[in-house]
C-alpha positions in Angstrom: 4.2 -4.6 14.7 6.4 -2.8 12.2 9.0 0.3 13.2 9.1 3.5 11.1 11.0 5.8 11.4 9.2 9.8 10.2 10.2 13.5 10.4 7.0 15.8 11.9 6.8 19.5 10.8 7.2 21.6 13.9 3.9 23.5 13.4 2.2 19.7 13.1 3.2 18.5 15.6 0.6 18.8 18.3 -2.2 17.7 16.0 0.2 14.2 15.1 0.3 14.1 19.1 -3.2 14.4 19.1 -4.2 11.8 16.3 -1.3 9.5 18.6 -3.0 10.2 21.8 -7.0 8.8 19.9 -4.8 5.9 18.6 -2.9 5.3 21.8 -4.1 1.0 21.5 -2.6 0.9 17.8 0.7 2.9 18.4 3.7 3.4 20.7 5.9 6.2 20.1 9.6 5.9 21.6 12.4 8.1 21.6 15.6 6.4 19.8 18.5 7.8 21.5 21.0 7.0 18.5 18.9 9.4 16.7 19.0 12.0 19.6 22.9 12.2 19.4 23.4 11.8 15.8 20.6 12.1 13.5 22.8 10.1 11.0 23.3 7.5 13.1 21.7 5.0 11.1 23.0 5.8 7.7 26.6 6.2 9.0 26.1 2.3 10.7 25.1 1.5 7.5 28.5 2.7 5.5 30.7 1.2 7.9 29.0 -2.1 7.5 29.4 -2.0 3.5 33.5 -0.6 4.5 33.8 -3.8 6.9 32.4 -5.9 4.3 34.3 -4.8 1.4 37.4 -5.0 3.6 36.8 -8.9 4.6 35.5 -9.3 1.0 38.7 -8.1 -1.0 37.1 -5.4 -2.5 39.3 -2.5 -0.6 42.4 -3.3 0.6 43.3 -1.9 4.0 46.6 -0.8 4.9 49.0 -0.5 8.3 49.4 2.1 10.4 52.9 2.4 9.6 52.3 2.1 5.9 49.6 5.2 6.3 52.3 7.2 7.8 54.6 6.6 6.0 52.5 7.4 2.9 51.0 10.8 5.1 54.9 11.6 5.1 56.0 10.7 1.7 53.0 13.6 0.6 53.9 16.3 2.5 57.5 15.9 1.8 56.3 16.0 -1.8 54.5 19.2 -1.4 57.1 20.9 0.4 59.9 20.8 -2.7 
């Protein structure tokens, strides 16, 4: 069984229930509830990943907390003169 994931047209929809409903042996239809909260959900997981792997790889170089604020300060000190 493979997953998909698809985007109905609102005026569609019934007759996509309806072809679901004939084909009821061949298909299951499931609500994902990461996709109720944030229709994103997936593409966002997906960015993170590459951050956390870029991050462990060496590619992007994370910094402290301290450092960041001290950086955040530095800046608006530097728009202030």
């Amino acid at each position: 069984m493979q997953t998909l994931s698809i985007q109905i047209q609102d005026s569609y929809m019934q007759q996509f229930m309806n072809f679901v409903k004939e084909s009821h042996s061949n298909i299951t239809v499931s609500k994902d509830k990461n996709l109720e909260l944030d229709p994103y959900f997936y593409e966002r997981q997906k960015e993170l990943q590459k951050d956390i792997d870029d991050i462990d790889n060496g590619k992007i170089k994370m910094i402290n907390n301290e450092d960041f604020w001290d950086e955040i300060d530095s800046f608006t000190e530097s728009l202030q003169k």
